[in-house]
N, CA, C and O atoms as a GROMACS GRO file, in nm:
protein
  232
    1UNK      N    1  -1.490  -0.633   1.960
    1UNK     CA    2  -1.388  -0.563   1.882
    1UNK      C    3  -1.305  -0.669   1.812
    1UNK      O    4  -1.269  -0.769   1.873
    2UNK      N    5  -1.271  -0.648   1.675
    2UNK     CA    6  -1.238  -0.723   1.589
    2UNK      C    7  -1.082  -0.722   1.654
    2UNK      O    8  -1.065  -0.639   1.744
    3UNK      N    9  -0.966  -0.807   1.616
    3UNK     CA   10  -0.820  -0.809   1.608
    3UNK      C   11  -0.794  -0.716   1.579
    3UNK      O   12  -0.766  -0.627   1.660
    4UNK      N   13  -0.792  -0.699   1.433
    4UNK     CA   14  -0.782  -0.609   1.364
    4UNK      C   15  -0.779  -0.484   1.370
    4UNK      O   16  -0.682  -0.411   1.350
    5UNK      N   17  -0.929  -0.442   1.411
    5UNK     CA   18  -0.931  -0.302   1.490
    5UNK      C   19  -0.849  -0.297   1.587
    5UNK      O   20  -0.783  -0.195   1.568
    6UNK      N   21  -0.809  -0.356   1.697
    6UNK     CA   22  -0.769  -0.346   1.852
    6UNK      C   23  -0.631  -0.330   1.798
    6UNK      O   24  -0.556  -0.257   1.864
    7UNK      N   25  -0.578  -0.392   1.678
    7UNK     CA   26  -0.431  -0.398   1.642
    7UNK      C   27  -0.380  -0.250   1.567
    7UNK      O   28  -0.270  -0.196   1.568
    8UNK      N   29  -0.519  -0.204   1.496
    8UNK     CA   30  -0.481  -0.062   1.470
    8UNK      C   31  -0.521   0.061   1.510
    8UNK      O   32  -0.501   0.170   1.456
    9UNK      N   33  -0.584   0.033   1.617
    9UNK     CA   34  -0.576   0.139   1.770
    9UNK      C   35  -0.502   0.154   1.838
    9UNK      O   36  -0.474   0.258   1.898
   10UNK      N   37  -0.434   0.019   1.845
   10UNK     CA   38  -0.293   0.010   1.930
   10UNK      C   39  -0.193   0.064   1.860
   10UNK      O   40  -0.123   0.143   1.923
   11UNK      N   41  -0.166   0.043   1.740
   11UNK     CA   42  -0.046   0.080   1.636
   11UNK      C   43  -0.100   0.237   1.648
   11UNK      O   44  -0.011   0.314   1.686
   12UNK      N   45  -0.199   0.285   1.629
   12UNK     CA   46  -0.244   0.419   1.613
   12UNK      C   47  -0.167   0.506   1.789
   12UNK      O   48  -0.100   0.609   1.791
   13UNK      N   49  -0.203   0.427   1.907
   13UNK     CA   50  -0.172   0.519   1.968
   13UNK      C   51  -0.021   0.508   2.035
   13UNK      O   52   0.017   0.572   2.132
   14UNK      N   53   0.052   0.418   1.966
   14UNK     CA   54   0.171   0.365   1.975
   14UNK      C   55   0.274   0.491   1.930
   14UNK      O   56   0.369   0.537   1.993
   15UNK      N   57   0.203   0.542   1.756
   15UNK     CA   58   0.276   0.573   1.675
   15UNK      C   59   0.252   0.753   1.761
   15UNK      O   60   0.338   0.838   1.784
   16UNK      N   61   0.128   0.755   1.784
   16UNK     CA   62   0.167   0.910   1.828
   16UNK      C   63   0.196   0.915   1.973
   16UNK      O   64   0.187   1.023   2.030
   17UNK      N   65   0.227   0.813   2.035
   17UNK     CA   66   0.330   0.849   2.161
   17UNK      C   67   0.511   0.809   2.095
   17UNK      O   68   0.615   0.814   2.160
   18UNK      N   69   0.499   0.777   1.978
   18UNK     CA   70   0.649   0.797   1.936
   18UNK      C   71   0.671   0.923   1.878
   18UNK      O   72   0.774   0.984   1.904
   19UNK      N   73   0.562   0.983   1.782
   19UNK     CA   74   0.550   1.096   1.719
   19UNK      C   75   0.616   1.250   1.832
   19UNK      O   76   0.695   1.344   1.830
   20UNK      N   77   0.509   1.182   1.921
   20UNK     CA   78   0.519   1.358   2.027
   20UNK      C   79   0.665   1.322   2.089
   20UNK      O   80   0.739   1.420   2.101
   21UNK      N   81   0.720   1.186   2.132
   21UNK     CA   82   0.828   1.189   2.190
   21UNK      C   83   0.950   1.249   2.068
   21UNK      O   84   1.050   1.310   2.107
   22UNK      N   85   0.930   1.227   1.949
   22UNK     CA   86   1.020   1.290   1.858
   22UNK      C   87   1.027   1.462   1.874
   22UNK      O   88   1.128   1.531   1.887
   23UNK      N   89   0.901   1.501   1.870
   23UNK     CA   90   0.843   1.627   1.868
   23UNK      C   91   0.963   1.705   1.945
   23UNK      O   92   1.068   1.762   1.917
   24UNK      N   93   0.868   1.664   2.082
   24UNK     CA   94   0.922   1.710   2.192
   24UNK      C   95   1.109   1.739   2.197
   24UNK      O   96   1.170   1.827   2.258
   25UNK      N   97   1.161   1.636   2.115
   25UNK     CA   98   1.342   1.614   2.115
   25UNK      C   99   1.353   1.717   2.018
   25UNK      O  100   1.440   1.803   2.028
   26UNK      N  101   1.284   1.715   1.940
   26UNK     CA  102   1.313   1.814   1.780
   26UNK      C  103   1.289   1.977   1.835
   26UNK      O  104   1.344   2.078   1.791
   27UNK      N  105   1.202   1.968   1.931
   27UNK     CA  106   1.132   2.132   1.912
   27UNK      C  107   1.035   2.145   1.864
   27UNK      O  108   0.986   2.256   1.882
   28UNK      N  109   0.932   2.017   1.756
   28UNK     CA  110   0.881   2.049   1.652
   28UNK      C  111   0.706   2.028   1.712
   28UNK      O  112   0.644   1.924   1.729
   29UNK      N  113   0.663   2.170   1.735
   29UNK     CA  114   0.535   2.161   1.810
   29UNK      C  115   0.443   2.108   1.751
   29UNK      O  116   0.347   2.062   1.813
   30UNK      N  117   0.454   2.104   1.612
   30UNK     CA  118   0.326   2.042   1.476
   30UNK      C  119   0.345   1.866   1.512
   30UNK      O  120   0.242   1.799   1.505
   31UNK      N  121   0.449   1.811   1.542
   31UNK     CA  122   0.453   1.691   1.509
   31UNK      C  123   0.436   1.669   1.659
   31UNK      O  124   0.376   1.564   1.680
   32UNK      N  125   0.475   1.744   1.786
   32UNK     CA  126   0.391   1.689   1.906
   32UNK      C  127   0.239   1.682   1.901
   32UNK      O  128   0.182   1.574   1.920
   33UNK      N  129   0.167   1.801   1.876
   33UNK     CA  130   0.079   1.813   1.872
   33UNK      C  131   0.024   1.700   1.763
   33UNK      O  132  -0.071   1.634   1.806
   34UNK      N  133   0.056   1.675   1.666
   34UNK     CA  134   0.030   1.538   1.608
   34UNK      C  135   0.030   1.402   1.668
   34UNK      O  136  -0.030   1.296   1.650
   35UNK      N  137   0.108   1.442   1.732
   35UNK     CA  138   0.139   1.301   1.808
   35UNK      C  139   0.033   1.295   1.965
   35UNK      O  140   0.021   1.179   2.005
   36UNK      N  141  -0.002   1.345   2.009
   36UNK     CA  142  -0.074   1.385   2.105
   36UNK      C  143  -0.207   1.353   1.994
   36UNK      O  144  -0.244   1.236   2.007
   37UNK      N  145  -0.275   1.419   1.902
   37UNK     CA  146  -0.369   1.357   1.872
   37UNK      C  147  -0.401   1.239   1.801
   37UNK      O  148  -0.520   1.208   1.805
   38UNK      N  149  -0.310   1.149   1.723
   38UNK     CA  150  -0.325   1.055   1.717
   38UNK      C  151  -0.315   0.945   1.817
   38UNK      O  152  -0.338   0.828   1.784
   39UNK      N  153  -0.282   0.976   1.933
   39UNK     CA  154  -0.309   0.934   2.064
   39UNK      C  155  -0.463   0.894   2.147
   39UNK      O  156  -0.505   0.804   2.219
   40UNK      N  157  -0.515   1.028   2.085
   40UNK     CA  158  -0.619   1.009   2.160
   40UNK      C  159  -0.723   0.984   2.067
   40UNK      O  160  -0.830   0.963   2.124
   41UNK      N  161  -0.730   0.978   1.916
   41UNK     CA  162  -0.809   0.893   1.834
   41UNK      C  163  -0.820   0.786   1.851
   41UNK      O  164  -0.927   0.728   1.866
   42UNK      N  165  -0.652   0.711   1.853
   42UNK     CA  166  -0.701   0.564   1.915
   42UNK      C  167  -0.738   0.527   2.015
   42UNK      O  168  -0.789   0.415   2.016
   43UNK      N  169  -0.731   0.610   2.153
   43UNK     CA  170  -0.805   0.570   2.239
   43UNK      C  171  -0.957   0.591   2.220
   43UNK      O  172  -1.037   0.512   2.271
   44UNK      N  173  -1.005   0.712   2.136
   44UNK     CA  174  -1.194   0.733   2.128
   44UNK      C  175  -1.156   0.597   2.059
   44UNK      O  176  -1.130   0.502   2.134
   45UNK      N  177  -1.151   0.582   1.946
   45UNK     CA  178  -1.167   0.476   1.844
   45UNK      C  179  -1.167   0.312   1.936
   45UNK      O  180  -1.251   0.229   1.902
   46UNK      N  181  -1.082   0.283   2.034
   46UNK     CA  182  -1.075   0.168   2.151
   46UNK      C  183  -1.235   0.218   2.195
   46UNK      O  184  -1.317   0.164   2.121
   47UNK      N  185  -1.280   0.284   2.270
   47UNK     CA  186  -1.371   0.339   2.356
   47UNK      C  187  -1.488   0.293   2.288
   47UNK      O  188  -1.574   0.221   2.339
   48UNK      N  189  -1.489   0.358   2.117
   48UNK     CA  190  -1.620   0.339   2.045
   48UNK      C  191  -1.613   0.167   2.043
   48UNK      O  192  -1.709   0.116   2.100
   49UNK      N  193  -1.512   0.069   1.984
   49UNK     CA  194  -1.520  -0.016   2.010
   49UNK      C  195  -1.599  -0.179   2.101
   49UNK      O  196  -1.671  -0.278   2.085
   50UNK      N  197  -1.517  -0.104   2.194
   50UNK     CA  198  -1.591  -0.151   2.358
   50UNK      C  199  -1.712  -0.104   2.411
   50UNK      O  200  -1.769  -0.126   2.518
   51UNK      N  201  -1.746  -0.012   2.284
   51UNK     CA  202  -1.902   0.064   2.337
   51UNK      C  203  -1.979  -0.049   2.278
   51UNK      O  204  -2.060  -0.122   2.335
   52UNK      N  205  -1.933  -0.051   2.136
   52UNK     CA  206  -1.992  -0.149   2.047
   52UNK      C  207  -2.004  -0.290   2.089
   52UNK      O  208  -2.112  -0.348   2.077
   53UNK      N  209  -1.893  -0.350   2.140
   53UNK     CA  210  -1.861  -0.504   2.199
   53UNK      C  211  -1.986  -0.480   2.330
   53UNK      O  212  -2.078  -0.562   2.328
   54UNK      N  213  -1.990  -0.379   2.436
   54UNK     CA  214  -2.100  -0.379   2.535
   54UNK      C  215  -2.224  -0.386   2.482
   54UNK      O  216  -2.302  -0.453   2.550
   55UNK      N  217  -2.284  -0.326   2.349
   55UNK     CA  218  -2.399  -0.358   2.359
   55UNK      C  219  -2.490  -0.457   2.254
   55UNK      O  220  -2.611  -0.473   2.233
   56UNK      N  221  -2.356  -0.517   2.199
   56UNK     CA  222  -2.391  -0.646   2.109
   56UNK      C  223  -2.378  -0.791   2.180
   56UNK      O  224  -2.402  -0.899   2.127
   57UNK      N  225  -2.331  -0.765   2.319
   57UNK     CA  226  -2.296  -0.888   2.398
   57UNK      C  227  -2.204  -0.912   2.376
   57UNK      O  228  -2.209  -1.029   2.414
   58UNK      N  229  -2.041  -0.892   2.317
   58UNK     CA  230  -1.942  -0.930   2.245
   58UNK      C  231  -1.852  -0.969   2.368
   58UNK      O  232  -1.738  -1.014   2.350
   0.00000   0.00000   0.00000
């Protein structure tokens, strides 16, 4: 896994555990629920990654 990627998986699931914590304060179920799934994109997106790094020898 490149820097790069790992840096915007991380920023990715950073931003929607700030997102849903806004949500959640606001009331605003669209932007939890946003935030909850940009959560777990960056984690598939980490996952596909490290799938990739396992079977290139990385």
């Amino acid at each position: 896994m490149s820097a790069g990627d790992k840096l915007k998986n991380v920023v990715q699931k950073t931003v929607g555990k700030a997102e849903e914590a806004v949500g959640k304060k606001t009331d605003d179920a669209e932007l939890t629920a946003q935030g909850r799934k940009d959560q777990v994109m960056g984690e598939q997106r980490q996952n596909v990654e490290k799938a990739k790094d396992a079977t290139t020898g990385h």
